[in-house]
PQR file with spaces between the fields and no chain letter, atoms N, CA, C, O and H, PARSE charges and radii, in Angstrom:
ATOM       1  N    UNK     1     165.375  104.860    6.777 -0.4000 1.5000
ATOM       2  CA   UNK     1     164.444  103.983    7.473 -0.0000 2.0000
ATOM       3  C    UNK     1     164.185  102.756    6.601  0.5500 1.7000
ATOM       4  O    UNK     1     163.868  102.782    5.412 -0.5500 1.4000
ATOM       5  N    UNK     2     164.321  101.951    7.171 -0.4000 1.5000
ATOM       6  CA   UNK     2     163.934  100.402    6.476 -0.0000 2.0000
ATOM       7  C    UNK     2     162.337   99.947    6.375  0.5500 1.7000
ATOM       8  O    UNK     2     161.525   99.850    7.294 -0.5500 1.4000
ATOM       9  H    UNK     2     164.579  101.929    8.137  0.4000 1.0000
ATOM      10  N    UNK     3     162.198   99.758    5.283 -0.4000 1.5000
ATOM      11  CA   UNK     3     161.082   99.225    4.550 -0.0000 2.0000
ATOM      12  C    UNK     3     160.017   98.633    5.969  0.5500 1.7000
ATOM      13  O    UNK     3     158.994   99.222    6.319 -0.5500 1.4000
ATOM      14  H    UNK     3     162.858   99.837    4.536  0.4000 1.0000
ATOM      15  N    UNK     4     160.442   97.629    6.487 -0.4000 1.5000
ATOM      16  CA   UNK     4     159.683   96.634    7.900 -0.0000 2.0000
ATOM      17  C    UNK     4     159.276   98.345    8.837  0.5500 1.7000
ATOM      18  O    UNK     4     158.187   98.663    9.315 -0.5500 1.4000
ATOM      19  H    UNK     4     161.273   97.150    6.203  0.4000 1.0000
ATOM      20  N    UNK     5     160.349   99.018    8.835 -0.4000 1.5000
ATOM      21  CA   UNK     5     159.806   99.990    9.667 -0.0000 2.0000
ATOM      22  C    UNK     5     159.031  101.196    8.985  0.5500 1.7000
ATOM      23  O    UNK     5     158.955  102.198    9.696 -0.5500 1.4000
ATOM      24  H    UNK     5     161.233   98.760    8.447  0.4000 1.0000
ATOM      25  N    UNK     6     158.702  101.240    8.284 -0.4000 1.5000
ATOM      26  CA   UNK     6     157.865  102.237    7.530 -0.0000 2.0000
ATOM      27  C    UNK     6     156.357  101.465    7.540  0.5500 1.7000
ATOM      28  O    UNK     6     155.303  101.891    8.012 -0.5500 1.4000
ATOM      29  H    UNK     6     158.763  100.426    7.707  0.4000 1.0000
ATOM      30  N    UNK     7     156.614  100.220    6.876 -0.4000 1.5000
ATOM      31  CA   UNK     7     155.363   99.712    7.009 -0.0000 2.0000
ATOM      32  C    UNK     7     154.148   99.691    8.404  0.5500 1.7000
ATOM      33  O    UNK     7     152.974  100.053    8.483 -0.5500 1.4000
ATOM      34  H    UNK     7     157.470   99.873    6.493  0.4000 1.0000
ATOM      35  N    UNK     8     155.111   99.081    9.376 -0.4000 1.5000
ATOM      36  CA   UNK     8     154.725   99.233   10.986 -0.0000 2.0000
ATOM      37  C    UNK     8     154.479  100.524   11.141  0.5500 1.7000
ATOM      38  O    UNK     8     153.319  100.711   11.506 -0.5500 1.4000
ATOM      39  H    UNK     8     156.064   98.787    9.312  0.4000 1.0000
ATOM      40  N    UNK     9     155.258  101.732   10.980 -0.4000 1.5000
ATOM      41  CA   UNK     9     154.657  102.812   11.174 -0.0000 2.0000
ATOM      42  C    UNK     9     153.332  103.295   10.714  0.5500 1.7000
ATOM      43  O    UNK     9     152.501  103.800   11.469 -0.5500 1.4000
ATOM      44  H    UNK     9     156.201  101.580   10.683  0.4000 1.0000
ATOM      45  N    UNK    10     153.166  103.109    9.384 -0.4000 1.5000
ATOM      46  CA   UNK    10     152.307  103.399    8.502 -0.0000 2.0000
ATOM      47  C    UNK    10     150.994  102.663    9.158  0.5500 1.7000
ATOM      48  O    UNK    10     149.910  103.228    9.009 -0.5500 1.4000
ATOM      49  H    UNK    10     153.841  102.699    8.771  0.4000 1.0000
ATOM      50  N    UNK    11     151.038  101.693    9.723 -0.4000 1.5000
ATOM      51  CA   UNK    11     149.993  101.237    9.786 -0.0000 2.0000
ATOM      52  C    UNK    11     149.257  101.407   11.623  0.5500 1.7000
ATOM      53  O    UNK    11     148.100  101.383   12.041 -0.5500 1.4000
ATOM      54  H    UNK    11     151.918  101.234    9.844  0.4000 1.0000
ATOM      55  N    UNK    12     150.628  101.576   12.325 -0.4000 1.5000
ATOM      56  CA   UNK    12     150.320  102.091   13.843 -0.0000 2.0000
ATOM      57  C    UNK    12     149.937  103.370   13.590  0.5500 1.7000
ATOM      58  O    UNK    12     149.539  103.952   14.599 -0.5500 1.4000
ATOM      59  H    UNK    12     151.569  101.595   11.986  0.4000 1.0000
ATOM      60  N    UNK    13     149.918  104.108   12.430 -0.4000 1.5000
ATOM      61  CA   UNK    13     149.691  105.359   13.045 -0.0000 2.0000
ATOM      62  C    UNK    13     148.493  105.749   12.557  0.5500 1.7000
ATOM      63  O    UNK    13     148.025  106.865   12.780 -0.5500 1.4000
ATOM      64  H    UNK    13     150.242  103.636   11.610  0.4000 1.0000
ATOM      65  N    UNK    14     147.843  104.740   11.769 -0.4000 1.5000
ATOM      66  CA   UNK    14     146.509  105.029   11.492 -0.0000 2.0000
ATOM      67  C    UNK    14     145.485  104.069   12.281  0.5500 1.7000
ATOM      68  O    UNK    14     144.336  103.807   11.928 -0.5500 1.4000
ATOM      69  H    UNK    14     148.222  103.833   11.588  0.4000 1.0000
ATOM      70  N    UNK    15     146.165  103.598   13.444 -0.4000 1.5000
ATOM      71  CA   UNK    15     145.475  102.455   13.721 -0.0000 2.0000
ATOM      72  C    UNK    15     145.155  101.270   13.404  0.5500 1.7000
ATOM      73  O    UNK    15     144.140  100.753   13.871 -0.5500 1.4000
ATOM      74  H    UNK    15     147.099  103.811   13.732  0.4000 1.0000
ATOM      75  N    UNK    16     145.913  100.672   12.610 -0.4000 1.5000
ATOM      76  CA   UNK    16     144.790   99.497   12.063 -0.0000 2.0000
ATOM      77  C    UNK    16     146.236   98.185   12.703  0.5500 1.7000
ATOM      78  O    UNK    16     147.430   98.156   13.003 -0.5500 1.4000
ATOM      79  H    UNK    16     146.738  101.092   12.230  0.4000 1.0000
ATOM      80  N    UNK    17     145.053   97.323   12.598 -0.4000 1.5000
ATOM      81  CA   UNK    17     145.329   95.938   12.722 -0.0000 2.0000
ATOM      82  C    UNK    17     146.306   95.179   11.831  0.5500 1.7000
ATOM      83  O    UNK    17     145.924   95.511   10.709 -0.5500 1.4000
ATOM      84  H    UNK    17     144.083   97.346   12.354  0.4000 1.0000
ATOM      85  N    UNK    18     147.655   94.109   11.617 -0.4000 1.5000
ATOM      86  CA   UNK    18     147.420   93.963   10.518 -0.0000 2.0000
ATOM      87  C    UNK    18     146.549   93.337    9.605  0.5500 1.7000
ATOM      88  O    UNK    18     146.803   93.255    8.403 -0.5500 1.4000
ATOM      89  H    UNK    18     147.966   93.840   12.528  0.4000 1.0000
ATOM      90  N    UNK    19     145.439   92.851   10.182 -0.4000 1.5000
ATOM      91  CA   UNK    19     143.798   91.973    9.837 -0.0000 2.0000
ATOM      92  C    UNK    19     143.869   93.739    8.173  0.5500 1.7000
ATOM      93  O    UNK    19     143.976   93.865    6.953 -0.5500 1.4000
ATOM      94  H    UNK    19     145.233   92.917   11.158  0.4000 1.0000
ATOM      95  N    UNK    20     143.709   94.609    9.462 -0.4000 1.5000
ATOM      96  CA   UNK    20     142.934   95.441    8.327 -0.0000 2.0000
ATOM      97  C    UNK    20     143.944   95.768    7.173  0.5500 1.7000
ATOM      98  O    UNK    20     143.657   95.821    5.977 -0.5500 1.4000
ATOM      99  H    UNK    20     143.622   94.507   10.453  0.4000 1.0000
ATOM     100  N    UNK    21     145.155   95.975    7.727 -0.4000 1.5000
ATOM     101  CA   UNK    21     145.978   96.934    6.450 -0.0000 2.0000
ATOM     102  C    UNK    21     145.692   95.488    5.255  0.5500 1.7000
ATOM     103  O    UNK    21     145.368   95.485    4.068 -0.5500 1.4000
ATOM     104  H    UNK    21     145.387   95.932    8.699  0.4000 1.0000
ATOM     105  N    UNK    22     146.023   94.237    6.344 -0.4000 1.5000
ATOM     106  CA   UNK    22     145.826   93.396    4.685 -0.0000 2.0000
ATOM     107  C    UNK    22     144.514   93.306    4.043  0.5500 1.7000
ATOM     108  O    UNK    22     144.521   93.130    2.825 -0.5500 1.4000
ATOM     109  H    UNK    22     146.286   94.239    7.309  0.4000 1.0000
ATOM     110  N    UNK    23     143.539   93.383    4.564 -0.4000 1.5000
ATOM     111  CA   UNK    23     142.396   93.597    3.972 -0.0000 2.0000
ATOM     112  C    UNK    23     141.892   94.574    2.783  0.5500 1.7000
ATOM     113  O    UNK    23     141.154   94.330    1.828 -0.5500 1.4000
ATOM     114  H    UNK    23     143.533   93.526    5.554  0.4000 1.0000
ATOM     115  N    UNK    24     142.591   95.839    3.199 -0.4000 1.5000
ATOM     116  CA   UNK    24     143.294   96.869    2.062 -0.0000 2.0000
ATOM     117  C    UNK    24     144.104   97.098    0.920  0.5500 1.7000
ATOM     118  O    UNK    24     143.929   97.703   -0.138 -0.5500 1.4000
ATOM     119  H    UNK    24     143.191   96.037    3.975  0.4000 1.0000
ATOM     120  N    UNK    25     145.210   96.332    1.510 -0.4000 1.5000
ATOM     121  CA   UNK    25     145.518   95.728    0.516 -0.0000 2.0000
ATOM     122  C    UNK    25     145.636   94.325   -0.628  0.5500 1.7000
ATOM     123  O    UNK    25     146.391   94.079   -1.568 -0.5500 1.4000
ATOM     124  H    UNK    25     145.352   95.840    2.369  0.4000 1.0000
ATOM     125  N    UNK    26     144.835   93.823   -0.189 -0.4000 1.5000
ATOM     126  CA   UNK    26     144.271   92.547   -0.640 -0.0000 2.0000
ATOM     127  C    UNK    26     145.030   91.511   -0.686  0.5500 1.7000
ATOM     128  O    UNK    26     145.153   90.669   -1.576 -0.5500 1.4000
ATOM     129  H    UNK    26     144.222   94.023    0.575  0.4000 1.0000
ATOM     130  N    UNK    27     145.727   91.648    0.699 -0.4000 1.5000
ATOM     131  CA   UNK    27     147.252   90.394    1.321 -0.0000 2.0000
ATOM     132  C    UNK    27     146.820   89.875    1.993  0.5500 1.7000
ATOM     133  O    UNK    27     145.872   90.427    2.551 -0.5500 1.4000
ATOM     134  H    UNK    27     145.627   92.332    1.422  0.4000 1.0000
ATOM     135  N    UNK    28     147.104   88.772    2.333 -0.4000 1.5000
ATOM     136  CA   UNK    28     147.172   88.575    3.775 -0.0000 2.0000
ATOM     137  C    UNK    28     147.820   88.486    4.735  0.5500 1.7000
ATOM     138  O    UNK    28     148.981   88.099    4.599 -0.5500 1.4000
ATOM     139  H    UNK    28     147.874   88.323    1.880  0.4000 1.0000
ATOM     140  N    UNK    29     147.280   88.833    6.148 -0.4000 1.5000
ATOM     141  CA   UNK    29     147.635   89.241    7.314 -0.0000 2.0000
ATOM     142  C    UNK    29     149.429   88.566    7.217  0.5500 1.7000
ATOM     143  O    UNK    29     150.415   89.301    7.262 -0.5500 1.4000
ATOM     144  H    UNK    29     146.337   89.148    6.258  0.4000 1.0000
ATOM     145  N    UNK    30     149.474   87.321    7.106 -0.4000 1.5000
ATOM     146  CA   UNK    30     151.202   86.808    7.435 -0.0000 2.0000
ATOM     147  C    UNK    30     152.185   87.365    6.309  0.5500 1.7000
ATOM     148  O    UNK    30     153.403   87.201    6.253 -0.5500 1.4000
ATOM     149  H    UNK    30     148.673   86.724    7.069  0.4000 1.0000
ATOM     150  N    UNK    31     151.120   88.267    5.167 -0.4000 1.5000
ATOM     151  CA   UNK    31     152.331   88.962    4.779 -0.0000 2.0000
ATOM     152  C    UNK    31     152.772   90.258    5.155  0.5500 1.7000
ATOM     153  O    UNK    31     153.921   90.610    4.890 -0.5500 1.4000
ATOM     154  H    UNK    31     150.130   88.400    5.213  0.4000 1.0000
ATOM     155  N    UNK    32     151.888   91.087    5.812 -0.4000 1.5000
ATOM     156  CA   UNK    32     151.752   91.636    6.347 -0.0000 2.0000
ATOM     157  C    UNK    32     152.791   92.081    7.601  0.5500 1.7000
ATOM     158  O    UNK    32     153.281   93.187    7.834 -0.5500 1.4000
ATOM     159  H    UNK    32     150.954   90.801    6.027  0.4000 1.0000
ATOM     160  N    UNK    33     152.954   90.700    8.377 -0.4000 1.5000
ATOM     161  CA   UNK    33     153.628   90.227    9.146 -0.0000 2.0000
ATOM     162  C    UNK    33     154.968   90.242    8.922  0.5500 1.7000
ATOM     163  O    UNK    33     155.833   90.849    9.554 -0.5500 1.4000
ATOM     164  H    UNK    33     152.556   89.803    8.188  0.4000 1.0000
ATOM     165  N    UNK    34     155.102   89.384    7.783 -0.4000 1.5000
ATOM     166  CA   UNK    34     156.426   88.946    7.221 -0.0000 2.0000
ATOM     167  C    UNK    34     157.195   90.314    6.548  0.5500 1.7000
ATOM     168  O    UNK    34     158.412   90.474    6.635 -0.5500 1.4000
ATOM     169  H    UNK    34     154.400   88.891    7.270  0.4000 1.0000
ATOM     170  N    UNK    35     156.304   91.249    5.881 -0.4000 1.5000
ATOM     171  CA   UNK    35     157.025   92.252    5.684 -0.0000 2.0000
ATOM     172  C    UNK    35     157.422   93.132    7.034  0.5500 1.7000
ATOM     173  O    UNK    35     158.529   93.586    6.743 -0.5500 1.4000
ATOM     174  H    UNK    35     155.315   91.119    5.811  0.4000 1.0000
ATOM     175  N    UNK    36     157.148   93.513    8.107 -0.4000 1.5000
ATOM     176  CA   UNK    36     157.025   93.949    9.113 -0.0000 2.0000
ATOM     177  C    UNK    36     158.380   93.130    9.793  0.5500 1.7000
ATOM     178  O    UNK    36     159.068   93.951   10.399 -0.5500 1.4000
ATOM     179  H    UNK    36     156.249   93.145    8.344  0.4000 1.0000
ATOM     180  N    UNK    37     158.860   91.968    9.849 -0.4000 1.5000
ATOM     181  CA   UNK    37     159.768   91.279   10.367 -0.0000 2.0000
ATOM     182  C    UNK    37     160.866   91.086    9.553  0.5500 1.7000
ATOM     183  O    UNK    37     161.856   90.492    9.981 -0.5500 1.4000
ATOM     184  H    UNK    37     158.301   91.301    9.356  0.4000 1.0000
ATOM     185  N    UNK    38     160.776   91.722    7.905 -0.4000 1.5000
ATOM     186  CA   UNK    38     162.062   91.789    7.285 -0.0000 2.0000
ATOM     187  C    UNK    38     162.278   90.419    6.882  0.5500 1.7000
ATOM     188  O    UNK    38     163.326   89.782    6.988 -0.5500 1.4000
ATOM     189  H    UNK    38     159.972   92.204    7.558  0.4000 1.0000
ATOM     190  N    UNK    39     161.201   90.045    6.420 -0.4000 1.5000
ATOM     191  CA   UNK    39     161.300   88.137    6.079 -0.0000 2.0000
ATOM     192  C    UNK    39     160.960   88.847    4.294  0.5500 1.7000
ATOM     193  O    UNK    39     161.839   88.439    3.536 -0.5500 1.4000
ATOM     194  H    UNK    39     160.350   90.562    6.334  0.4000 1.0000
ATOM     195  N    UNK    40     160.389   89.349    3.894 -0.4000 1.5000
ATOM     196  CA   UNK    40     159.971   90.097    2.482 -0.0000 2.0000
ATOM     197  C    UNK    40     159.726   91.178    2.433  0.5500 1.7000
ATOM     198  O    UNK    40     159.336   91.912    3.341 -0.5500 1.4000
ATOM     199  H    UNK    40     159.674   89.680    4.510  0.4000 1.0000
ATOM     200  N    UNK    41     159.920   91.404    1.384 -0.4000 1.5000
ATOM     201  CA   UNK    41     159.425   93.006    0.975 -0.0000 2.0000
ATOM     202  C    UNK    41     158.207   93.132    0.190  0.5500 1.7000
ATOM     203  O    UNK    41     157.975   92.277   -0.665 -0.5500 1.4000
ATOM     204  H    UNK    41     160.237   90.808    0.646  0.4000 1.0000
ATOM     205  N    UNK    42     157.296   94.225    0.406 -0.4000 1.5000
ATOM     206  CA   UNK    42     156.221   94.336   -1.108 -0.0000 2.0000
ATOM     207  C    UNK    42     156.934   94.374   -2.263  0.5500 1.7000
ATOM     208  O    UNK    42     158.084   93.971   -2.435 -0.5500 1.4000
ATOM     209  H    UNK    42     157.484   94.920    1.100  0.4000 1.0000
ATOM     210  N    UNK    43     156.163   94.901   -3.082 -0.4000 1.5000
ATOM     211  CA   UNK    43     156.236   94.900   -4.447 -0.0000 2.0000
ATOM     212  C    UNK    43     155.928   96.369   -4.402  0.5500 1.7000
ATOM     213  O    UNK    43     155.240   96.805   -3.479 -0.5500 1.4000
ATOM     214  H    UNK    43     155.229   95.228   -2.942  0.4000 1.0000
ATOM     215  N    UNK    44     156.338   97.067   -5.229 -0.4000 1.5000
ATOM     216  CA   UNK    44     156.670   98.811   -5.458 -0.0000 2.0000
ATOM     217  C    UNK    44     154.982   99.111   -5.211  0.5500 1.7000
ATOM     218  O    UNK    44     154.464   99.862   -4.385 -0.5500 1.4000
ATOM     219  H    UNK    44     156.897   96.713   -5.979  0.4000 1.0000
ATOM     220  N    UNK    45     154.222   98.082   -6.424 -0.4000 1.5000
ATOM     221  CA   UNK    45     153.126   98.560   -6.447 -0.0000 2.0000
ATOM     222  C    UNK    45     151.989   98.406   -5.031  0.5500 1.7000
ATOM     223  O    UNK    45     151.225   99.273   -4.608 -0.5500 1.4000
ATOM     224  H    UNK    45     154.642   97.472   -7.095  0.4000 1.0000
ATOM     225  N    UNK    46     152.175   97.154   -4.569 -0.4000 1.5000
ATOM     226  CA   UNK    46     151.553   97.512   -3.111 -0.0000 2.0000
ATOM     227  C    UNK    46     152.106   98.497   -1.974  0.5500 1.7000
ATOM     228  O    UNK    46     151.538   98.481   -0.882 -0.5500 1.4000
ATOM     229  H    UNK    46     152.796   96.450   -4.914  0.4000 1.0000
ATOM     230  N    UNK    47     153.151   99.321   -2.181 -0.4000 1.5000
ATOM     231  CA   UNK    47     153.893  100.239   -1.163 -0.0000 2.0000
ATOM     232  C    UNK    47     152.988  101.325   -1.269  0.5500 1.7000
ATOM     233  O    UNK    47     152.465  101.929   -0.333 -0.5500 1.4000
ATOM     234  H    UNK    47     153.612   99.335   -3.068  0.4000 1.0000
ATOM     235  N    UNK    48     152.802  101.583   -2.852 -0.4000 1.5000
ATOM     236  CA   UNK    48     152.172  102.697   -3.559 -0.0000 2.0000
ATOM     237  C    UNK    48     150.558  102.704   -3.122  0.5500 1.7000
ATOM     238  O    UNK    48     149.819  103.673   -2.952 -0.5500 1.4000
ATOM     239  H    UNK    48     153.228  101.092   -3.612  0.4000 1.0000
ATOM     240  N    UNK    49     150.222  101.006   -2.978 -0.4000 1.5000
ATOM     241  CA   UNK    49     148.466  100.819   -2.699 -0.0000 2.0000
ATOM     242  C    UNK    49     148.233  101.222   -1.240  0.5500 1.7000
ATOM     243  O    UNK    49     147.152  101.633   -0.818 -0.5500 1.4000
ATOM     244  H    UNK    49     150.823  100.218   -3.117  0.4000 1.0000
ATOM     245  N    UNK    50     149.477  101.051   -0.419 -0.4000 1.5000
ATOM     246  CA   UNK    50     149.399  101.608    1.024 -0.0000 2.0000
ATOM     247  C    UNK    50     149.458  102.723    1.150  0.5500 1.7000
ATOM     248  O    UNK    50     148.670  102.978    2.061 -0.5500 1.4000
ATOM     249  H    UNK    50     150.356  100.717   -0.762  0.4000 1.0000
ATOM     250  N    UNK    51     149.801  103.410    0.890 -0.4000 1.5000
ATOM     251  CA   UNK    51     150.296  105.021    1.158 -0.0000 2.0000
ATOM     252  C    UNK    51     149.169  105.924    0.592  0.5500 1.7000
ATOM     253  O    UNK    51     149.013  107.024    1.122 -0.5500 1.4000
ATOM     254  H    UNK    51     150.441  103.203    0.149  0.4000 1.0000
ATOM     255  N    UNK    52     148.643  105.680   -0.089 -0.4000 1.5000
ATOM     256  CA   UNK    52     147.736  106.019   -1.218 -0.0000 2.0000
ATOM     257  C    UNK    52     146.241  105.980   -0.522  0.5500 1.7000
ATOM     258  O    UNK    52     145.395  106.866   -0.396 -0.5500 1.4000
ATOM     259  H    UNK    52     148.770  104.786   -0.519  0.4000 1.0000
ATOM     260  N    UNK    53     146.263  104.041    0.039 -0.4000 1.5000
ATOM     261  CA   UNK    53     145.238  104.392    0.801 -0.0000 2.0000
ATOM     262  C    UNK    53     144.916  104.043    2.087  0.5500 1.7000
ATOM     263  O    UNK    53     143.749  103.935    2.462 -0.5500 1.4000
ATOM     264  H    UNK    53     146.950  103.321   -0.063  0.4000 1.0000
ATOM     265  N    UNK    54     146.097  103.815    2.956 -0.4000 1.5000
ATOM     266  CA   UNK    54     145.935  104.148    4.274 -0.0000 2.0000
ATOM     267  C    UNK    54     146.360  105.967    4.786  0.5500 1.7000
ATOM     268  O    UNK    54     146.234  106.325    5.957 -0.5500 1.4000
ATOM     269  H    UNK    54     147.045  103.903    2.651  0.4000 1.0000
């Protein structure tokens, strides 16, 4: 599974917005976006800040 699709999952399946996941992780929303559309990737350590705490 590709990175854009893990993220989208991760975050549809807890519900959130991407307003909120970036809020969580202290991004913002168009990166959010941009990772989700395969325009960038996180950084190991925000993959780890998602999972951890969404």
């Amino acid at each position: 599974m590709e990175t854009k699709n893990m993220i989208f999952d991760l975050r549809t399946k807890h519900g959130l917005s991407q307003d909120e996941l970036a809020e969580k992780l202290y991004v913002t929303r168009q990166a959010v976006s941009q990772w989700e559309t395969g325009e960038t990737v996180p950084n190991i350590e925000t993959l780890k800040t998602a999972v951890e705490t969404v």
